[in-house]
N, C-alpha and C positions, 0 to 999 in steps of 0.2 A: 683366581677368585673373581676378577674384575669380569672376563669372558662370559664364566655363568651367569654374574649379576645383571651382563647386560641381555642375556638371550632368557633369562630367567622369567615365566607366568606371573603375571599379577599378584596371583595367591601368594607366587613364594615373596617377592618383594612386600607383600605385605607382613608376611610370616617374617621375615629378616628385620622389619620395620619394626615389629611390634618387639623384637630381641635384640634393638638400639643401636641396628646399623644403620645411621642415618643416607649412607651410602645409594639404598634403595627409595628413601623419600628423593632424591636427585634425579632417582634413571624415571621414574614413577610422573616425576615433574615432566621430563625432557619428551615423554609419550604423552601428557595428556593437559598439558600447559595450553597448549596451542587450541584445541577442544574446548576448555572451560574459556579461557580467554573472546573464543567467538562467539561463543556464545552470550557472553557477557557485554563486548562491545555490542552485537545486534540489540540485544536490552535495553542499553544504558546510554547508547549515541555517544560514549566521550573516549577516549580511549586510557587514558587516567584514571578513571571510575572502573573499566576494564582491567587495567593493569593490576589496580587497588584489590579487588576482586579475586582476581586469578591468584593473587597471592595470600588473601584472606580464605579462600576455598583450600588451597592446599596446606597452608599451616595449622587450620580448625580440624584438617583431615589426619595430619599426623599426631593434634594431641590426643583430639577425641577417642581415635578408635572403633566408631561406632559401623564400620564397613564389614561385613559378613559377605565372602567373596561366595560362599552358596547360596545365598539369595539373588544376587543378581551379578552382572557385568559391573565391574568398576568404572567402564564411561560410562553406561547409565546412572550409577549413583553419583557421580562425577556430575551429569546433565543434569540429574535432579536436583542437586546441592546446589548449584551454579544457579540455575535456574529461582528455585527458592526465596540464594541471597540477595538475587536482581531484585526479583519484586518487593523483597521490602527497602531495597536500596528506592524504589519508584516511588514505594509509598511514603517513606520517607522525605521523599524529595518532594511530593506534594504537599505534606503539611507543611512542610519548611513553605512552601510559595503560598499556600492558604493564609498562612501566619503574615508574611509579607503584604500580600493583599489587602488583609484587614487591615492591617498596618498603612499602610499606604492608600488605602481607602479613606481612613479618618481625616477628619479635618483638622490643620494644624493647632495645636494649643492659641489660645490667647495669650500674648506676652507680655500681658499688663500688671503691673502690680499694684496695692492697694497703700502699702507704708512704707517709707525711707528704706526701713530692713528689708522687707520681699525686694525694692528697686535694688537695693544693694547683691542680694543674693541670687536673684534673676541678670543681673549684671558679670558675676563671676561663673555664674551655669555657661551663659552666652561665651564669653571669652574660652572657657577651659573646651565646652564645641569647637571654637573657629581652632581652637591649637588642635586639637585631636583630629578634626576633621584636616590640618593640612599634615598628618602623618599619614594620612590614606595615599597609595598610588592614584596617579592622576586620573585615568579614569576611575576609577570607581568615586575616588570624591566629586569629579564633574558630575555622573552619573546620578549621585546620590541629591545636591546642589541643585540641575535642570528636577529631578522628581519631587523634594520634599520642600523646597526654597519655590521654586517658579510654579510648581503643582503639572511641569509635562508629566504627559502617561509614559511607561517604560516602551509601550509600542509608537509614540512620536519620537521620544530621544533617539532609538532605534535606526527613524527614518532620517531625523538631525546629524545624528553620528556616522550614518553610513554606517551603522554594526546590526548583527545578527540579534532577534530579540533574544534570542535564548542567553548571548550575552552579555546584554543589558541586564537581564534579571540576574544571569550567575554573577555581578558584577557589582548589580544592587544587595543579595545577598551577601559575597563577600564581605562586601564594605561594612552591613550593619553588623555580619560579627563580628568584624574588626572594631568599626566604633564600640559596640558593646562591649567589647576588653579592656578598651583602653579608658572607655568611660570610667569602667568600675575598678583598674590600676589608678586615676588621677583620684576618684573617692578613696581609695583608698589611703594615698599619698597625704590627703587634707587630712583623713580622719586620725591618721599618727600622729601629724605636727601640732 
């Protein structure tokens, strides 16, 4: 059985696939992993985001079902799918830095307060920051610290750090999701006790 399976057409491993021999999404992978994968990494520059990918394309592929081996070649729907999930992977990736931008465009708050209570309450914002912000890896808290603290741009820290801009920003990202979890795990912590 295993001999057929692996000298076996597309069709029929898909025919096998769709009658829950998972057997065939393997040999299916092992022809066409390599395919989706490069094409993914030329998209996407990371290999991670590649990887991510290539294994998001084949498991969407065997729940779906949506592949009709008479309308086309399985790498072409393969190229196209692949393809596809890159560019929303791209667009995605630019709101996310759009969002940043504005973000790091603004000018920081004013940190003044008006009565006893706001001083007090701006006083415990500040501190429950400096604790969250030293749970970040070191770069990404320096990173975040030279940009939002001293106001450098992500392409001087870049040149400061001797790093790649791309990952100063993938680093600046990081960091704000990470702070933004842990911001809202410490509110939360407050709001129960």
């Amino acid at each position: 059985m295993a001999r057929f399976t692996e000298n076996a057409s597309d069709a029929e491993l898909i025919e096998r696939l769709r009658s829950g021999h998972q057997d065939a999404l393997r040999l299916l992978y092992q022809r066409y992993s390599s395919l989706v994968y490069t094409i993914a990494l030329k998209m996407l520059n990371s290999t991670s985001e590649a990887e991510d990918l290539t294994q998001d394309v084949f498991l969407n592929f065997w729940k779906q079902e949506k592949f009709d081996p008479n309308r086309a070649a399985l790498s072409t729907y393969l190229c196209v799918i692949t393809r596809s999930r890159a560019l929303n992977r791209i667009k995605h990736r630019g709101s996310q830095q759009r969002s940043l931008e504005k973000l790091q465009a603004m000018p920081p708050p004013e940190l003044t307060a008006s009565t006893p209570l706001e001083n007090a309450s701006l006083e415990e914002q500040q501190q429950a920051l400096k604790r969250v912000m030293a749970e970040l890896p070191d770069q990404q808290r320096r990173i975040l610290e030279m940009n939002f603290y001293q106001g450098v741009s992500q392409s001087n820290i870049a040149q400061q750090l001797d790093l790649p801009l791309g990952t100063v920003k993938t680093n600046a990202r990081q960091g704000l999701i990470t702070l933004r979890r842990l911001l809202n795990g410490a509110v939360e912590r407050v709001e129960t006790t």
